[in-house]
Kinemage of the C-alpha trace (Angstrom):
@kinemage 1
@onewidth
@group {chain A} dominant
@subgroup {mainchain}
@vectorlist {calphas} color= white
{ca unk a 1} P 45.999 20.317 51.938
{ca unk a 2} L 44.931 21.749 48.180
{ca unk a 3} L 47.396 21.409 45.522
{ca unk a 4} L 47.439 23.228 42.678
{ca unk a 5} L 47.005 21.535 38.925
{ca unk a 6} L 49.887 21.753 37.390
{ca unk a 7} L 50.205 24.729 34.623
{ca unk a 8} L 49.472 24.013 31.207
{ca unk a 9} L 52.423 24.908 28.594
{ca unk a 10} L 51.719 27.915 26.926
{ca unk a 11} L 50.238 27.441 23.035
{ca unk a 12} L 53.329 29.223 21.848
{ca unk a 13} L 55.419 26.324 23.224
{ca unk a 14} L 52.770 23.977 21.953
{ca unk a 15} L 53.268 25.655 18.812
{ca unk a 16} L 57.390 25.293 18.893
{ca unk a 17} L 57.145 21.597 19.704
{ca unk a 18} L 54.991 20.932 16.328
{ca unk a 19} L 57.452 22.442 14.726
{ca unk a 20} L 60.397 20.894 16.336
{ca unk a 21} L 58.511 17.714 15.480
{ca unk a 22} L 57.964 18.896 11.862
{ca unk a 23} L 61.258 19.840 11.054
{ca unk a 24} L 62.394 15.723 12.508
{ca unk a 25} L 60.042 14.116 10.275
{ca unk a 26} L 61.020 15.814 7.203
{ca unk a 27} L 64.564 14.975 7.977
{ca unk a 28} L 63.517 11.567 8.663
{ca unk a 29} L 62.443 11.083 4.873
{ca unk a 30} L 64.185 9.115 2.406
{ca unk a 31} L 66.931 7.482 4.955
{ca unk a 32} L 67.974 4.834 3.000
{ca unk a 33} L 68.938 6.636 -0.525
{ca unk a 34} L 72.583 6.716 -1.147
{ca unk a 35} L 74.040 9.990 -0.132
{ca unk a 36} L 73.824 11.260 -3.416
{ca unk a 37} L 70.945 13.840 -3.200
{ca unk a 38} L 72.544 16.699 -1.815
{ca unk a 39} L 76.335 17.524 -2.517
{ca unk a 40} L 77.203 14.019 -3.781
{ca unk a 41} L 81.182 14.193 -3.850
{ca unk a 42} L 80.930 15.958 -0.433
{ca unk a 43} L 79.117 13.220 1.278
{ca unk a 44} L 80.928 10.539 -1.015
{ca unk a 45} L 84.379 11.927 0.817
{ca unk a 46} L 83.136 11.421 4.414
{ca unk a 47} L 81.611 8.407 3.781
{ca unk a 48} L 84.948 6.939 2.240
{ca unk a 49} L 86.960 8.566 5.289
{ca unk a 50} L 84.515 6.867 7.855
{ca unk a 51} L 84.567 3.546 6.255
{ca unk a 52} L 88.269 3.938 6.891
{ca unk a 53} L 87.916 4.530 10.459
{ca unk a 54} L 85.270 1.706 10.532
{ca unk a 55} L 87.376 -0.983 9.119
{ca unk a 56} L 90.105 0.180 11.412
{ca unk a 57} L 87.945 -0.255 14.414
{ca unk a 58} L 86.254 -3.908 12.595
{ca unk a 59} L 87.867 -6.836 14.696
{ca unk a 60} L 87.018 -8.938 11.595
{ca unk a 61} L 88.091 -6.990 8.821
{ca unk a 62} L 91.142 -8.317 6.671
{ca unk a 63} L 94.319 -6.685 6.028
{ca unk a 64} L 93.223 -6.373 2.557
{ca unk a 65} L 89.801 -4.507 3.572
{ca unk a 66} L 91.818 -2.195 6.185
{ca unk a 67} L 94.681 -1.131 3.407
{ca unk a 68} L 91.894 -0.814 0.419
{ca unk a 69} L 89.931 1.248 2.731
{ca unk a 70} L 93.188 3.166 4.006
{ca unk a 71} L 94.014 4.169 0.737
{ca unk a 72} L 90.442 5.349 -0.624
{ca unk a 73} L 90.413 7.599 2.514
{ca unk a 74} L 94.112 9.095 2.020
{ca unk a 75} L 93.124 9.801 -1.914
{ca unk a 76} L 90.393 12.093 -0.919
{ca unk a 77} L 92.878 14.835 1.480
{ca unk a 78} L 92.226 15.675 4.928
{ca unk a 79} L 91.315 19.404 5.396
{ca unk a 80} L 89.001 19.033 8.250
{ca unk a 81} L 89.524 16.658 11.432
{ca unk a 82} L 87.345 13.775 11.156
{ca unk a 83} L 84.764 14.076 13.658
{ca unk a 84} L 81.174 13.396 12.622
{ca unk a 85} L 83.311 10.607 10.531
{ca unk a 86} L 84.522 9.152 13.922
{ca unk a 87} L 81.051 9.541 15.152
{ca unk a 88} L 79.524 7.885 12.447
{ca unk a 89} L 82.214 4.760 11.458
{ca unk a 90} L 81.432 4.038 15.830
{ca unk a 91} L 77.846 3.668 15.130
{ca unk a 92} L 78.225 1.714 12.147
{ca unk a 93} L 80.177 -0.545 14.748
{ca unk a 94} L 77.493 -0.963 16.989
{ca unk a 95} L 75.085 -0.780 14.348
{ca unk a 96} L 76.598 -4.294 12.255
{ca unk a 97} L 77.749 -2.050 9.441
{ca unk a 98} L 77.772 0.381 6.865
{ca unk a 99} L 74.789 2.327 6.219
{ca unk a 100} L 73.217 5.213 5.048
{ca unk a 101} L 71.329 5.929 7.535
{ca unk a 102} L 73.777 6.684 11.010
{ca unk a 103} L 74.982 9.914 9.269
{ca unk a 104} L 71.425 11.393 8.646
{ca unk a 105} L 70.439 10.444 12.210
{ca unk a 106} L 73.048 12.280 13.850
{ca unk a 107} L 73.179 15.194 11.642
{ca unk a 108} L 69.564 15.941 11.754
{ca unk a 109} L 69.708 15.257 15.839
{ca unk a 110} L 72.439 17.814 16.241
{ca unk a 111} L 70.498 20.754 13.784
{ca unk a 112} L 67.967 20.019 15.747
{ca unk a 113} L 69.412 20.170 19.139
{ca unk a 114} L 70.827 23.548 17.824
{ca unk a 115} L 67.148 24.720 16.991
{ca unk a 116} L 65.939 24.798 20.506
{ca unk a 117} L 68.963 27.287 21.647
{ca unk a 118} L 68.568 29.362 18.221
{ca unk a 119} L 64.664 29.384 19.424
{ca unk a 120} L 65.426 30.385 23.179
{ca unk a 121} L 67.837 33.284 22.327
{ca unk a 122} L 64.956 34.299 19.806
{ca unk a 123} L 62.734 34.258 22.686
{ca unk a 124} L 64.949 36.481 25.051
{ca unk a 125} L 64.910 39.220 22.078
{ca unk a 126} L 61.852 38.742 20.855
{ca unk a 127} L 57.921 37.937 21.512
{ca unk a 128} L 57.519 33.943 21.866
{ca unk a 129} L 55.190 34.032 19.046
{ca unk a 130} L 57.643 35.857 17.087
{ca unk a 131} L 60.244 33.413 17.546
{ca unk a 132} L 57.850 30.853 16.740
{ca unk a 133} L 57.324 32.080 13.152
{ca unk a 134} L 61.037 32.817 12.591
{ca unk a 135} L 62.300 29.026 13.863
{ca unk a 136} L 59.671 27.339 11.201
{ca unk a 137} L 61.776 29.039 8.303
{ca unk a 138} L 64.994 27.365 10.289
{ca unk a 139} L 63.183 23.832 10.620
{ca unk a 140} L 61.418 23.205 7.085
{ca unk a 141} L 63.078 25.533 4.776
{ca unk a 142} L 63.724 22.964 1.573
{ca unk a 143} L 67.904 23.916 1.807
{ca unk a 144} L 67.480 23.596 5.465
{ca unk a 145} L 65.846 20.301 5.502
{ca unk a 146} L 68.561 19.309 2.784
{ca unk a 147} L 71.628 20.774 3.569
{ca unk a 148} L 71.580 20.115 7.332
{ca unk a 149} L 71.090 16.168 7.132
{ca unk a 150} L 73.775 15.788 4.421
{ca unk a 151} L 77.181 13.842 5.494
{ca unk a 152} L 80.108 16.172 5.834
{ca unk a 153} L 81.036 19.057 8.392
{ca unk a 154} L 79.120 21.615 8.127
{ca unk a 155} L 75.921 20.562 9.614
{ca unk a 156} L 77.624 20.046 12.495
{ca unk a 157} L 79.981 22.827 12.621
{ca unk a 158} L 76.588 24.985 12.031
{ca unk a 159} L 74.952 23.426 15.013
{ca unk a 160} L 77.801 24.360 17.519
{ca unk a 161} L 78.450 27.686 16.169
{ca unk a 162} L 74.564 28.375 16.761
{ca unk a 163} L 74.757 26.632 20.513
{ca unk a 164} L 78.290 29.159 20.628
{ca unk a 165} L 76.003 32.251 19.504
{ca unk a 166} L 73.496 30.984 22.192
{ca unk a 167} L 76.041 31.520 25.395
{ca unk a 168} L 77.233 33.938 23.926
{ca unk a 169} L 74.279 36.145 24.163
{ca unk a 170} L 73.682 34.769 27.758
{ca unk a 171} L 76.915 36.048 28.473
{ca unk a 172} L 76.415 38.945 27.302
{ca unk a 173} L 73.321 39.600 29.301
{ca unk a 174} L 74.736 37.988 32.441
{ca unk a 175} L 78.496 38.270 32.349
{ca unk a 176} L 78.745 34.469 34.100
{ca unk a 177} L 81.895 32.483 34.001
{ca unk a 178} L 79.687 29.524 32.969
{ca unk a 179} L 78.153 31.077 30.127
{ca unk a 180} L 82.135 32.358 28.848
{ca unk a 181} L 82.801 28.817 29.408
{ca unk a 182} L 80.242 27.393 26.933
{ca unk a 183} L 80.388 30.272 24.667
{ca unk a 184} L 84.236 29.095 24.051
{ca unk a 185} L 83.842 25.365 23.991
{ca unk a 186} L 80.959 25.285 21.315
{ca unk a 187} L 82.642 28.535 19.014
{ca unk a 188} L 85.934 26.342 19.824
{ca unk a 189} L 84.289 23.240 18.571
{ca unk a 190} L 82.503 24.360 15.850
{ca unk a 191} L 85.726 25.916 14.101
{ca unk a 192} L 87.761 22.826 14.905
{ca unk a 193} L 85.051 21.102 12.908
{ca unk a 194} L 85.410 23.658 10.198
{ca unk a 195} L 87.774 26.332 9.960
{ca unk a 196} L 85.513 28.545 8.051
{ca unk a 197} L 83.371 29.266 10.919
{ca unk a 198} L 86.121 31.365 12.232
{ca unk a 199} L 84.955 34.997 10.100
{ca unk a 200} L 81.670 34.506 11.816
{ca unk a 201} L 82.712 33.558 15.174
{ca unk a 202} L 85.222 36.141 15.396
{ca unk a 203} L 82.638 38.709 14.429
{ca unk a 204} L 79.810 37.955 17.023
{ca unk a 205} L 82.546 37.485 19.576
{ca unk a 206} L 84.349 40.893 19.142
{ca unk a 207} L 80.999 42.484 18.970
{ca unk a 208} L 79.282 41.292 21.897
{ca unk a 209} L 82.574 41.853 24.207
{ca unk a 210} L 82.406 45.409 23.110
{ca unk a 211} L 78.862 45.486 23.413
{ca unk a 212} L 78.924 44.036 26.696
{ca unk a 213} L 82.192 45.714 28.176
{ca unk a 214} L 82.864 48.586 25.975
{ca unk a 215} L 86.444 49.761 26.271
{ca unk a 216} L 87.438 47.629 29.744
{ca unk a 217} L 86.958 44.499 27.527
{ca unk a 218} L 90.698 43.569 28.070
{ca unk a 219} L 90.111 43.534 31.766
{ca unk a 220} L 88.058 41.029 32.047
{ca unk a 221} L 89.123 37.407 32.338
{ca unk a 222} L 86.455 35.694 31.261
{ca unk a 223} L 86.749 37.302 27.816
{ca unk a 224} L 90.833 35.844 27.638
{ca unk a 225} L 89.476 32.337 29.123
{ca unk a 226} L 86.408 32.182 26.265
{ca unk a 227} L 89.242 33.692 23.442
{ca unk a 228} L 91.488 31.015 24.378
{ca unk a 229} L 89.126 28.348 24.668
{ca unk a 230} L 87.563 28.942 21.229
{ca unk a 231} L 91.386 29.927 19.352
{ca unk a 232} L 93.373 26.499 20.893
{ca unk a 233} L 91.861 23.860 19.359
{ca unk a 234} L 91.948 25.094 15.910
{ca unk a 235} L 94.999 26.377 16.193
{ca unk a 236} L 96.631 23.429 17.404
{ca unk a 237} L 95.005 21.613 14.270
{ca unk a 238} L 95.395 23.582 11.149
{ca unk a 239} L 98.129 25.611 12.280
{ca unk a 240} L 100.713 23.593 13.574
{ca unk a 241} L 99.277 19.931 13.038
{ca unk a 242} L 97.645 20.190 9.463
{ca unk a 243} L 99.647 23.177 8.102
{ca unk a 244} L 100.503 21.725 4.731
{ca unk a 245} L 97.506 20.844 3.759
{ca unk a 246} L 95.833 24.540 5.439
{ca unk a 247} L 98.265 26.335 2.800
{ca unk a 248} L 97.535 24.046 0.219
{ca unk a 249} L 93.857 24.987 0.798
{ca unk a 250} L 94.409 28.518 0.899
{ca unk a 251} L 96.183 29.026 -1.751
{ca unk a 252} L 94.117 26.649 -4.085
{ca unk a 253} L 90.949 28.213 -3.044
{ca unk a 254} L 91.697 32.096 -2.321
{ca unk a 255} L 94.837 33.251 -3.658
{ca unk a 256} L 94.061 31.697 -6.868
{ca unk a 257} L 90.633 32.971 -7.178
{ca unk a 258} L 90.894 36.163 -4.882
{ca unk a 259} L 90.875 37.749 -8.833
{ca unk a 260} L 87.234 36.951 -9.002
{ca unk a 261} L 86.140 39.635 -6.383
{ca unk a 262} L 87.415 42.555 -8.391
{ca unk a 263} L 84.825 42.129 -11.003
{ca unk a 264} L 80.810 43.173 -10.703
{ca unk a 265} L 79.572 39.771 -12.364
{ca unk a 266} L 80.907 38.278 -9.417
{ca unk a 267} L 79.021 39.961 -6.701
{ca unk a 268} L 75.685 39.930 -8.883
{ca unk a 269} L 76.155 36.166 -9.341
{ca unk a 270} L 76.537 35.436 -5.434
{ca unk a 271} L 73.488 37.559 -4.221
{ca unk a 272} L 71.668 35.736 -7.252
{ca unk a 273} L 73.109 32.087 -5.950
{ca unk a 274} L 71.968 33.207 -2.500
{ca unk a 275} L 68.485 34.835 -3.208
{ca unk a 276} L 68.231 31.257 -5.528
{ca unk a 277} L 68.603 29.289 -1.867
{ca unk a 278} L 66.358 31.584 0.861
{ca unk a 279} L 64.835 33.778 -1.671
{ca unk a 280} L 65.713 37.784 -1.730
{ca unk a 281} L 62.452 38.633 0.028
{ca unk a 282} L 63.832 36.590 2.826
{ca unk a 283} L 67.648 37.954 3.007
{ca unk a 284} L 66.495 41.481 2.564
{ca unk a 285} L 63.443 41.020 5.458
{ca unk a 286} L 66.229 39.617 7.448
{ca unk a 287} L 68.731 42.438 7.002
{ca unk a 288} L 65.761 44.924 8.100
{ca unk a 289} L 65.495 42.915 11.131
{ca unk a 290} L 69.032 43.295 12.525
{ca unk a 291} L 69.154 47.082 11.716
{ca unk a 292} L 65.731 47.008 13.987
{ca unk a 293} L 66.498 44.390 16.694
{ca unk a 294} L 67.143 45.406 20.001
{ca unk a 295} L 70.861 46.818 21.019
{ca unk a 296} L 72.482 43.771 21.852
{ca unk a 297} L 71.053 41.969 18.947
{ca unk a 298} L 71.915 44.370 16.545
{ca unk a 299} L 75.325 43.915 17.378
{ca unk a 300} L 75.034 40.152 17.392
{ca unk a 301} L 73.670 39.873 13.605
{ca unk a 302} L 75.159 43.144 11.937
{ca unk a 303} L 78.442 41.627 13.090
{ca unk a 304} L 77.400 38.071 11.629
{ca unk a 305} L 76.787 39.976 8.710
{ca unk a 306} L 79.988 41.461 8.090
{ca unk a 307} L 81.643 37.820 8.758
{ca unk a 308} L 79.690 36.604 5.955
{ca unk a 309} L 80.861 39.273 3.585
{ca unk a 310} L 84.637 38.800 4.862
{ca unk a 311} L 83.957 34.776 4.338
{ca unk a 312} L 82.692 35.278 1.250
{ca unk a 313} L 85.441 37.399 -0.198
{ca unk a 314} L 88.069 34.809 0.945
{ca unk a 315} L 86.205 32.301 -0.632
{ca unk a 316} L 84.984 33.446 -3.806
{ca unk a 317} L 84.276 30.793 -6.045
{ca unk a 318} L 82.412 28.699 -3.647
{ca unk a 319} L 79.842 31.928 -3.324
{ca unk a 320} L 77.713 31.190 -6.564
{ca unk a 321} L 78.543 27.703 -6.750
{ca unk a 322} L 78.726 25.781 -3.512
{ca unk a 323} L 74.980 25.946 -1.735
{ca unk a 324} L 76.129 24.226 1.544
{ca unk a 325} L 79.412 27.022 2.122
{ca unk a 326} L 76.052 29.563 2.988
{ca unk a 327} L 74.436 26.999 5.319
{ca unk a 328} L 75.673 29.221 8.385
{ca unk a 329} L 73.133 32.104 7.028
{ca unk a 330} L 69.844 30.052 7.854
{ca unk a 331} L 70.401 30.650 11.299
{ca unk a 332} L 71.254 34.114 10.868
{ca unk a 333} L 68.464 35.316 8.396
{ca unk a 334} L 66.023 33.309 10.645
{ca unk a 335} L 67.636 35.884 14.255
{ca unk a 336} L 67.030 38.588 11.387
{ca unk a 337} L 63.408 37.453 10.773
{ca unk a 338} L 62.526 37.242 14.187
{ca unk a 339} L 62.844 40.803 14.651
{ca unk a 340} L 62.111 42.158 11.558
{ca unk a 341} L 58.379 39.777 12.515
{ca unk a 342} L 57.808 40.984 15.998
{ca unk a 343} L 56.334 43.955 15.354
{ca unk a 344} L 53.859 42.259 12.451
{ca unk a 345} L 52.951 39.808 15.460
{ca unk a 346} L 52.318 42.573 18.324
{ca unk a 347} L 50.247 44.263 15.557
{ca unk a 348} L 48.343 40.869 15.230
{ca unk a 349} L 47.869 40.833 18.716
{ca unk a 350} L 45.540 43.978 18.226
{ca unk a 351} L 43.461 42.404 15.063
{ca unk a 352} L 40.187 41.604 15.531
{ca unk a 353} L 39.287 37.486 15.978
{ca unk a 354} L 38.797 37.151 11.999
{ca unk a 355} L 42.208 39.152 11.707
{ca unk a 356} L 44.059 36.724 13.714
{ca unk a 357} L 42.689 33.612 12.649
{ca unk a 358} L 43.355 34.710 8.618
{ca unk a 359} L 47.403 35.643 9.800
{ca unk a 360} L 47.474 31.908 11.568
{ca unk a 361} L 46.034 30.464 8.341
{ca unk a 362} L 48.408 31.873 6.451
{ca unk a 363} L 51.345 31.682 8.651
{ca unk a 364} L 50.465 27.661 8.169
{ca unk a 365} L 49.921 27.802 4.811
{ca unk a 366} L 53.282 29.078 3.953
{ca unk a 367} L 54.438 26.675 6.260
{ca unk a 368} L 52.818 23.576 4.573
{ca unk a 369} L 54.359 24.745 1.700
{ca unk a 370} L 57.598 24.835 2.111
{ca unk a 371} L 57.605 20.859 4.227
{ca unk a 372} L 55.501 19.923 1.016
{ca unk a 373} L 58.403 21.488 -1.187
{ca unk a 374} L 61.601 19.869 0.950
{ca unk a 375} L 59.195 16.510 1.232
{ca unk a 376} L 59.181 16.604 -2.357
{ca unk a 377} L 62.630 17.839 -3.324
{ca unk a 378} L 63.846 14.597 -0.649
{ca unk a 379} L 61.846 11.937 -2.682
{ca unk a 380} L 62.624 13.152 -6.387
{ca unk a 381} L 65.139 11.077 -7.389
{ca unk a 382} L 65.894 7.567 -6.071
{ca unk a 383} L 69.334 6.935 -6.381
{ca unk a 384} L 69.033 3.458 -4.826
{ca unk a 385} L 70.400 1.949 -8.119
{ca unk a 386} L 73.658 3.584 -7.740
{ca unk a 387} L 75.373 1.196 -5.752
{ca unk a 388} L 74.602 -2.050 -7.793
{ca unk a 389} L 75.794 0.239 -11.012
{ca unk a 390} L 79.554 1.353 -9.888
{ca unk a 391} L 79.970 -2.150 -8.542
{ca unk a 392} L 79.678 -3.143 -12.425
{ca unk a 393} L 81.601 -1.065 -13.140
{ca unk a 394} L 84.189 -1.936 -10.366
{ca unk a 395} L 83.997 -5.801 -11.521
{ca unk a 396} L 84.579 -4.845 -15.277
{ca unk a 397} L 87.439 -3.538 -14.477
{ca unk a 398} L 90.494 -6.237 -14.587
{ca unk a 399} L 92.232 -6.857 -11.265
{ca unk a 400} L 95.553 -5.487 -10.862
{ca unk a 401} L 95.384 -2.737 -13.321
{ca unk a 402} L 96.349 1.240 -13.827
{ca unk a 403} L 93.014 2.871 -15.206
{ca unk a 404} L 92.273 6.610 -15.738
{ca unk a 405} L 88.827 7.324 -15.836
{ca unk a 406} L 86.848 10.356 -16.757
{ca unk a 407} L 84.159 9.983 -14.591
{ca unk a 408} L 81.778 11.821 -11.672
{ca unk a 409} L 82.779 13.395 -8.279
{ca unk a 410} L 86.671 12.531 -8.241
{ca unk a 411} L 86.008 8.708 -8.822
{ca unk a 412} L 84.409 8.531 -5.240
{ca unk a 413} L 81.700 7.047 -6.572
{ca unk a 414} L 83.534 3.788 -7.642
{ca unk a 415} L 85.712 4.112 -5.168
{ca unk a 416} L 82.910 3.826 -2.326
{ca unk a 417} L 80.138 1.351 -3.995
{ca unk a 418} L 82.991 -0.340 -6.235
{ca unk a 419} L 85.695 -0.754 -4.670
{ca unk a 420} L 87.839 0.356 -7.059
{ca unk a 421} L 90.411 3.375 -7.277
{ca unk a 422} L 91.345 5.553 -10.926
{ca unk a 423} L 93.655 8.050 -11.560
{ca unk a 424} L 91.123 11.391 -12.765
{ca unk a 425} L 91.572 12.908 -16.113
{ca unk a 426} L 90.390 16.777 -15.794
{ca unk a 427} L 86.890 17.371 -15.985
{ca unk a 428} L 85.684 20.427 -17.680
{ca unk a 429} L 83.894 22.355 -15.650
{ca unk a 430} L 83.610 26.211 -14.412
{ca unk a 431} L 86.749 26.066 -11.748
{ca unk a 432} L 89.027 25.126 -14.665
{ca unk a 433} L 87.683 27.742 -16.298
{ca unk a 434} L 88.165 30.138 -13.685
{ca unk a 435} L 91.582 29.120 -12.674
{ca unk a 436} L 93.120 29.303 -16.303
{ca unk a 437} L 91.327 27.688 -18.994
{ca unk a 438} L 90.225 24.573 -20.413
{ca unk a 439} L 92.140 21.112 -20.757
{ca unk a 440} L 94.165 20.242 -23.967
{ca unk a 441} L 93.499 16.759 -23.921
{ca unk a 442} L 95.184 16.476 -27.740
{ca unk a 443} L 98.388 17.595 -26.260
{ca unk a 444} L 98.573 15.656 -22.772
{ca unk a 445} L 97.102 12.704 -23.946
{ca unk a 446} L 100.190 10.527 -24.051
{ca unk a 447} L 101.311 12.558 -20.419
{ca unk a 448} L 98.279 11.734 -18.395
{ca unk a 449} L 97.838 8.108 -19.510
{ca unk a 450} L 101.471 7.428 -19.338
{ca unk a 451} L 101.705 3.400 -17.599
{ca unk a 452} L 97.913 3.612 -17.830
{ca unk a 453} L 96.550 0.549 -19.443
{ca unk a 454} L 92.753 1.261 -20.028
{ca unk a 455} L 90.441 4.291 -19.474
{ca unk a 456} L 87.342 4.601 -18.437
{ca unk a 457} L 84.296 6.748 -19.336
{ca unk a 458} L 81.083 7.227 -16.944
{ca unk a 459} L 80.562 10.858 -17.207
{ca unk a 460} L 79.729 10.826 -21.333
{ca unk a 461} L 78.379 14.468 -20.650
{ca unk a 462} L 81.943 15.929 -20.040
{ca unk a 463} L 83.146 13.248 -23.062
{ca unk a 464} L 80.864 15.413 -25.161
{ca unk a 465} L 82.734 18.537 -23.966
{ca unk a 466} L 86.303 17.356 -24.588
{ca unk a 467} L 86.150 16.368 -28.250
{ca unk a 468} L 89.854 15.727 -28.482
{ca unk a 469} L 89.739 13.293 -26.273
{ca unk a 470} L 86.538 11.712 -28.015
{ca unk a 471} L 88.139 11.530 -31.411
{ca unk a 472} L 91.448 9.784 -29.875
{ca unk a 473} L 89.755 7.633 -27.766
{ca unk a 474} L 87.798 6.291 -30.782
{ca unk a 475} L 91.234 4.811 -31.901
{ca unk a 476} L 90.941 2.432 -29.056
{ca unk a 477} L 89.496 -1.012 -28.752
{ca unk a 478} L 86.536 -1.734 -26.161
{ca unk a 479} L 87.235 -3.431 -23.844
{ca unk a 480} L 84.047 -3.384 -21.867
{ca unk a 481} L 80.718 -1.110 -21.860
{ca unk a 482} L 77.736 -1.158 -20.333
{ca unk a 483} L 74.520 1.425 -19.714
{ca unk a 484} L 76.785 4.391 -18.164
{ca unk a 485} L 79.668 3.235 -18.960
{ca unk a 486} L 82.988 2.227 -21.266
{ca unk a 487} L 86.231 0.583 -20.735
{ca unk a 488} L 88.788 1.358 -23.469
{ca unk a 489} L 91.865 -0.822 -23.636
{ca unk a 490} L 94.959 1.356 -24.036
{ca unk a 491} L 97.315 -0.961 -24.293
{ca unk a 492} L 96.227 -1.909 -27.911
């Protein structure tokens, strides 16, 4: 009896799988740096609140340990549940310890876990070689390669809402209880992980019910099982577990600065800030794509689109300053860039053999480029120093003592490689500027270091732009200094 040889995988899948592997390596670079390349007091925060969970887990940790660790991890707020925390303090468990390392694995496992269902949907909408183009700008894009290995939520929260989109769309083309099942537990999980992901969640999944079932949506009860899975768990979290520190968020972060949307400089700054990360070329090719895509992803990305504009007028400030709150678009502009490409690809198809082989060459050049650019951006600095510094710092400091510091991302820093916690004094920077002017250090001087009995400097930049403080800080004897750093004694 003749069998027949197995099928060889088609060279677009060949194709996917170098990229796939691509976009892993790249993410593999640099491991061991301190998580200070990307977002430093982000990553600085989740690494404090999973040491906390670590040392709570440790068998052999001391009381001392446990409450030091406790108390970093309760000065830095809790606005998100800590899950890729949890999931990273448990390998550090099995792993012998802390390390830098555990967070990038995982983060850069689930983006790309999330790429292969971001590449499949592509490949339901649009030609495999298409897709194939589209999911390289996903995999090596230098903010991609960054942003999506970094240690705090979003990564992860991306990843989910992308696997969420995924079912979705199967849903939508099948109507199958399993597929409204997923759909809710990954939307469900990925704004549990981060609330945020709610304006585009709701968007995709309003569209594609009405897509899908038009005006019997309400009928169906697969659309109230996948609404309830994906409301509950966020609901039962931020609203009626975590609802102090939800207002306190809201009100710090939109009512405050809602102000900023009624002026033009703001909107030209965020499409700058934005065209700055994926380039305008990119955003605008994108946008062309969804208003050509096929019906049922039209609706899926037009209505992404309008959850990014409702995001981003809720949170305004972070739009031209925070790169990683606009991580959610690189899956989006790549869906966009899949269709606005499939049409350039069929029209490949027809090129002669020279015509084709010049389009590969430069489809891989632009590809090369853009690894070589995140390769390089990944091994610029070497911050590897960093945790021998702050634990200077942390020994020059006498034991026992009340110190206010003026120093970088919220004293994480010291409190993470040092050991050691400060009280802040206010930084000068573009929030306080935006949220009702600078500090008067002259006048709340004797306020702010009230019971304090030395203060610190590491960040001699902002020293430079507070020269009130400067001059009365002069007054005071040294009581320690180093490269990066000064200890004044106030109590002289």
């Amino acid at each position: 009896m003749k069998t027949s040889p197995p099928s060889r995988p088609a060279n677009w899948f060949v194709a996917f799988i170098i990229l796939l592997t691509l976009g892993g390596l790249l993410r593999l670079l640099d491991l061991t740096d301190p998580p200070l390349d990307f977002q430093p007091s982000r990553q600085l925060r989740n690494s404090l609140v999973a040491r906390d969970i670590y040392y709570s887990l440790l068998p052999t940790a001391t009381t001392e340990q446990k409450e030091l660790a406790s108390s970093f991890a309760r000065s830095v707020g809790q606005y998100e549940p800590p899950v890729i925390e949890s999931i990273v303090a448990v390998t550090f468990l099995a792993t012998g310890g802390e390390n830098f390392i555990a967070a990038r694995i995982w983060e850069s496992l689930f983006w790309l876990a999330a790429g292969v269902a971001l590449f499949d949907l592509m490949r339901r909408a649009v030609s495999p070689w298409a897709a194939v183009v589209a999911i390289a700008f996903y995999f090596v894009l230098p903010f991609s390669v960054q942003a999506s290995r970094s240690f705090q939520p979003d990564p992860l929260m991306t990843a989910a809402f992308i696997a969420g989109i995924y079912f979705l769309y199967r849903w939508s083309e099948e109507q199958a209880w399993k597929w409204a099942i997923l759909a809710g537990v990954f939307f469900g999980f990925a704004t549990f992980v981060k609330i945020v992901i709610a304006f585009f969640v709701g968007a995709a999944a309003i569209a594609m019910v009405l897509f899908t079932l038009k005006k019997d949506f309400w009928k169906s009860k697969q659309v109230w099982a996948m609404a309830a899975i994906m409301v509950v768990p966020a609901f039962l979290f931020y609203i009626l577990l975590n609802q102090g520190r939800s207002t306190e968020y809201f009100f710090a972060w939109t009512v405050t600065l809602i102000k900023l949307i009624t002026s033009a400089d703001f909107y030209s700054k965020w499409l700058a800030f934005v065209g700055s990360i994926f380039g305008l070329t990119m955003i605008f090719l994108s946008l062309a794509g969804a208003l050509i895509a096929t019906p049922r992803l039209r609706w899926l990305l037009i209505s992404l689109w309008v959850g990014y504009v409702l995001y981003g007028l809720t949170l305004p400030f972070q739009m031209y300053t925070h790169s990683y709150y606009h991580i959610q678009l690189i899956p989006i502009i790549a869906l966009g860039l899949a269709s606005a490409l499939n049409p350039l690809l069929e029209s490949v198809a027809g090129q002669s053999s020279v015509g084709r082989v010049g389009f590969i060459a430069l489809v891989i050049a632009v590809i090369g480029y853009q690894s070589w650019v995140a390769r390089s951006v990944l091994i610029a600095e070497d911050f590897r120093h960093e945790p021998a510094f702050w634990k200077q710092v942390g020994d020059a400091i006498p034991a026992n003592t009340d110190v206010i510091a003026l120093t970088q991302d919220y004293g994480y820093r010291l409190m993470l490689f040092g050991w050691r916690k400060v009280s802040l004094w206010p930084l000068s920077t573009g929030l306080s500027e935006a949220r009702g002017g600078e500090q008067d250090a002259a006048g709340d001087f004797a306020d702010l270091t009230e019971g304090k009995e030395y203060f610190l400097v590491t960040a001699s930049g902002q020293l430079e732009k507070q020269p009130d403080l400067k001059k009365i800080l002069a007054q005071y004897p040294i009581a320690a200094e180093g490269d990066g750093y000064v200890l004044f004694d106030l109590r002289k």
